[in-house]
C-alpha positions in Angstrom: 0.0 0.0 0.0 1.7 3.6 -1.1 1.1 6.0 1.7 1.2 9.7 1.6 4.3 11.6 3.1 6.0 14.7 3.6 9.6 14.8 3.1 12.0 17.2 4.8 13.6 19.8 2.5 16.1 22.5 2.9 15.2 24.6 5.7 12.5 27.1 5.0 11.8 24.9 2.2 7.9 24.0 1.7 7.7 20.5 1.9 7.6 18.3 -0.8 5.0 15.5 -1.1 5.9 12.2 -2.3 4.5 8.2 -2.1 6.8 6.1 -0.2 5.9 2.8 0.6 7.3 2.8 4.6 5.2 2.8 7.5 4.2 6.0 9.1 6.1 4.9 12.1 9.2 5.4 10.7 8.5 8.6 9.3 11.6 11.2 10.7 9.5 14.1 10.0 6.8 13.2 12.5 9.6 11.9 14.9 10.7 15.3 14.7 7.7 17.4 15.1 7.1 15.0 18.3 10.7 15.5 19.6 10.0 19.2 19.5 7.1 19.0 21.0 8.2 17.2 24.2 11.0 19.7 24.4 8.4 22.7 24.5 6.6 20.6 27.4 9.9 19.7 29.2 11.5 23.5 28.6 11.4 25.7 32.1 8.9 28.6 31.9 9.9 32.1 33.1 7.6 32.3 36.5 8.1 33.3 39.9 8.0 29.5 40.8 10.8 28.3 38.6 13.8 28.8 40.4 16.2 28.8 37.4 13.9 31.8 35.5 16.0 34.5 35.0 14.2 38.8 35.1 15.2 39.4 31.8 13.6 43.3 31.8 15.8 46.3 32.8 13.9 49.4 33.6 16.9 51.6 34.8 20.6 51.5 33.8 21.8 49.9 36.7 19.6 46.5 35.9 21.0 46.9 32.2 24.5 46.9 34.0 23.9 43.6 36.0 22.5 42.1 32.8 25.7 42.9 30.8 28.1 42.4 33.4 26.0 38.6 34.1 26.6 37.7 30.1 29.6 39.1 29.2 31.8 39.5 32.8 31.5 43.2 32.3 29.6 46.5 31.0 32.7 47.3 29.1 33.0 44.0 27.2 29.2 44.3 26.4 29.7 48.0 25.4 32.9 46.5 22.7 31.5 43.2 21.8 28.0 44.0 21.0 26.8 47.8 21.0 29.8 49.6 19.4 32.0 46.8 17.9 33.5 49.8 15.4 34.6 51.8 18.4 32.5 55.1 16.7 31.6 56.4 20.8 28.0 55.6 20.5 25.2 53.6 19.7 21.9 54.4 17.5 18.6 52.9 18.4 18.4 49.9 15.9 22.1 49.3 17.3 20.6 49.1 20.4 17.6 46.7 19.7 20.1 44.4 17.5 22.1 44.2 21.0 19.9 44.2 23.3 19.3 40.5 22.7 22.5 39.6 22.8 22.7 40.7 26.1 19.7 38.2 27.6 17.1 41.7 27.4 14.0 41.0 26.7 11.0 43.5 27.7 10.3 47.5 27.1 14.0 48.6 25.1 12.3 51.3 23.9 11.0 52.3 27.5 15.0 51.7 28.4 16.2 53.5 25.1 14.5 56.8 26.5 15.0 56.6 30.3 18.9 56.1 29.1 19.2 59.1 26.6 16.9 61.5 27.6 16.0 62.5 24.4 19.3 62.5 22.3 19.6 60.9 19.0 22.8 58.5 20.0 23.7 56.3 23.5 27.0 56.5 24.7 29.2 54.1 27.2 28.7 56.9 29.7 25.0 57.0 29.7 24.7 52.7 30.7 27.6 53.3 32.9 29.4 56.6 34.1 31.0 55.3 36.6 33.6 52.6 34.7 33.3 55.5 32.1 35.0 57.8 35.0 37.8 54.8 35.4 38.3 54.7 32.0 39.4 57.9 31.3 41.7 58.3 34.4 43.5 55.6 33.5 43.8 57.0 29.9 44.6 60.3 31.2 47.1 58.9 33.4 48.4 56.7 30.5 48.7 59.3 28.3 50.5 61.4 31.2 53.4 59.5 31.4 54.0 57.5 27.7 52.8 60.5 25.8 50.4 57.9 23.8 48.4 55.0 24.1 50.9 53.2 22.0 54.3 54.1 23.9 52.3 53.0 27.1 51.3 49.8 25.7 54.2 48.9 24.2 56.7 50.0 27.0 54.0 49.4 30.3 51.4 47.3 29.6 52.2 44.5 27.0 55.9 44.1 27.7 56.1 40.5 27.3 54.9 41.4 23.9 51.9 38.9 23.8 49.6 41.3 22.5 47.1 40.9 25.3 46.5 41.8 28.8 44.8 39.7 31.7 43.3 41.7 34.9 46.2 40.8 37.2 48.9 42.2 34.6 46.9 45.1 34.0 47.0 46.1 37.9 50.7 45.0 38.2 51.4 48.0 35.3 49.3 50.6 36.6 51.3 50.4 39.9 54.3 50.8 38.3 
């Protein structure tokens, strides 16, 4: 007896129909579908009751900071790896919702785009967080104050084993130096 089947194509493919003669037991598309199915039932829903749900909605700056710091060990690593991966100084709103994801925020970004800029065009480091801002520009300043340029104090402070990167323990054996 030829049974009807659908065959699995290329992904976003409509599926094709063809007459095999198999059982519908064997069938891997409907295997599938039933797979994915159990693993909708079995996934953990974000309530209050499941322990392992994670807030995933920032209202203020400061959750935005925890959220950042949580996924990617800190607000400036967040700010270089997803929001301003060209180093321009700031962020635009679509640059901002294409990030935001990236950094487990799910919720109101638009709410969080406004109560963050206060009405300007662009979002900068210094409006998520001013205070490693602060840090960051002392320790340029300072930097800058005794090599001249960032280069001369890289090359002949910070990366003087001339492996072209820099842990947090070499980092704070330089800047006592």
């Amino acid at each position: 007896v030829l049974t009807r089947k659908l065959l699995r194509g290329p992904r976003g493919a409509k599926p094709q129909k063809a007459y095999l003669d198999d059982d519908d037991e064997d069938d891997p598309w409907q295997r599938s579908n039933q797979e994915n199915e159990e693993d909708e039932e079995n996934k953990p829903k974000a309530t209050s009751t499941n322990p392992r749900a994670v807030d995933t909605t920032a209202k203020t700056a400061a959750d935005l900071r925890l959220l950042m710091a949580r996924v990617h060990g800190s607000t400036v690593a967040a700010w270089r790896k997803v929001l301003d991966s060209q180093c321009r100084g700031f962020v635009t709103f679509q640059q901002f919702l294409i990030g935001m994801p990236k950094c487990e925020l799910f919720g109101n970004v638009k709410g969080l785009w406004k109560s963050l800029t206060k009405g300007k065009d662009a979002l900068t480091f210094e409006d998520i967080d001013p205070h490693a801002q602060a840090q960051l520009r002392l320790c340029r300043e300072r930097l800058v104050e005794q090599y001249h340029t960032i280069f001369q104090a890289w090359t002949e402070c910070l990366d003087r084993y001339k492996l072209g990167r820099l842990d947090r323990q070499q980092l704070a054996e330089a800047l006592e130096r």
